[in-house]
N, C-alpha and C positions, 0 to 999 in steps of 0.2 A: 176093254182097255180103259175106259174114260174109270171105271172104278177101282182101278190100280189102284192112285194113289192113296184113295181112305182106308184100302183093304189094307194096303201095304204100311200104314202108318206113317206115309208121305207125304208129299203136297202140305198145303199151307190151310187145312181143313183142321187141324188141331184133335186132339183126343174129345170124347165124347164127356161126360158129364157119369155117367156108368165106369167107364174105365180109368175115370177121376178116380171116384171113389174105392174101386180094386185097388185102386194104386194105394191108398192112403191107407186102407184096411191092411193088406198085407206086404208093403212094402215101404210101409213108414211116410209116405211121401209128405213134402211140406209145400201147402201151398204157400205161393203170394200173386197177392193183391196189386195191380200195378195202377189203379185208380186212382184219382184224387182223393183226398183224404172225404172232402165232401161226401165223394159216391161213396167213399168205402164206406161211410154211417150209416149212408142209406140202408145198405144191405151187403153182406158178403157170407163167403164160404168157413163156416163154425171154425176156428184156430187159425184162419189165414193171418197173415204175415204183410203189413200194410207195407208197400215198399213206390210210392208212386215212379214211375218211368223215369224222368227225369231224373232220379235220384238211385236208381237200379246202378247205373255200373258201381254208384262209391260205396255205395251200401250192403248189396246182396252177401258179397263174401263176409261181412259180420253179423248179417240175417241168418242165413245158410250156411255155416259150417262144415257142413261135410259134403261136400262135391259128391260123393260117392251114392247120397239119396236120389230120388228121384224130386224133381221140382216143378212142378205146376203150376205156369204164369196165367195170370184172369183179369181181367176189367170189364169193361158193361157188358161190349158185345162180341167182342175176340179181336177186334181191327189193332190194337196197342201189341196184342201177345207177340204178333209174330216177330214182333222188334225186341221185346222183352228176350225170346227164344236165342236171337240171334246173339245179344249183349251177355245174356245167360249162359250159353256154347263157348262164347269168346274167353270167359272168366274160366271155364276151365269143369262147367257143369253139363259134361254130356247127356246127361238124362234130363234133361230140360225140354217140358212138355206144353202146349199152347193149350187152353179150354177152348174148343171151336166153341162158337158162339157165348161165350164170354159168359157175366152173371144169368142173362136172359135164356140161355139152352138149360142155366142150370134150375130156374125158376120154373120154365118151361117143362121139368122132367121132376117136377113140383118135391124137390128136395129143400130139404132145411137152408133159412138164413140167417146169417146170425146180426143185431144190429145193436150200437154201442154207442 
């Protein structure tokens, strides 16, 4: 039971770093960035979409245009997504996906960073 909810795509564990990637590959997905502009130089995910938190509700729907993709929020370590997820759902983006463990799962599963 206790692995329902990762199995199920539930809980507040967010998508994996692999199923990031499927997502982008075959189903267009866009990430963003919900970092400080700072972190975001340090490092982020190749094409993401710098959108920091704070600035997510006024902005996403002119980031993101089509509701209908699928969107993938990120920051260092995943603790910012799942407020990102909820602001994201709100605006009308049901496919709105959390990185569990943020840039660090994705370093950690030692994938590309892009830095600018």
């Amino acid at each position: 039971m206790l692995l329902w909810p990762a199995l199920s795509g539930g809980g507040g564990a967010g998508i994996t770093p692999a199923e990031a990637v499927q997502l982008m590959n075959r189903q267009k997905a866009v990430v963003v960035d919900v970092c400080s502009p700072q972190e975001f130089a340090q490092g982020h995910i190749g094409g993401a979409k710098s959108v920091p938190l704070g600035e997510l509700e006024a902005k996403l729907e002119g980031t993101v245009k089509n509701k209908a993709l699928p969107v993938i929020l990120v920051c260092a370590t995943g603790g910012r997504t799942l407020r990102a997820v909820a602001i994201a759902k709100k605006l009308g983006y049901a496919n709105a996906h959390s990185l569990g463990g943020g840039m660090k799962s994705w370093r950690d599963a030692n994938l590309p960073v892009a830095r600018n």
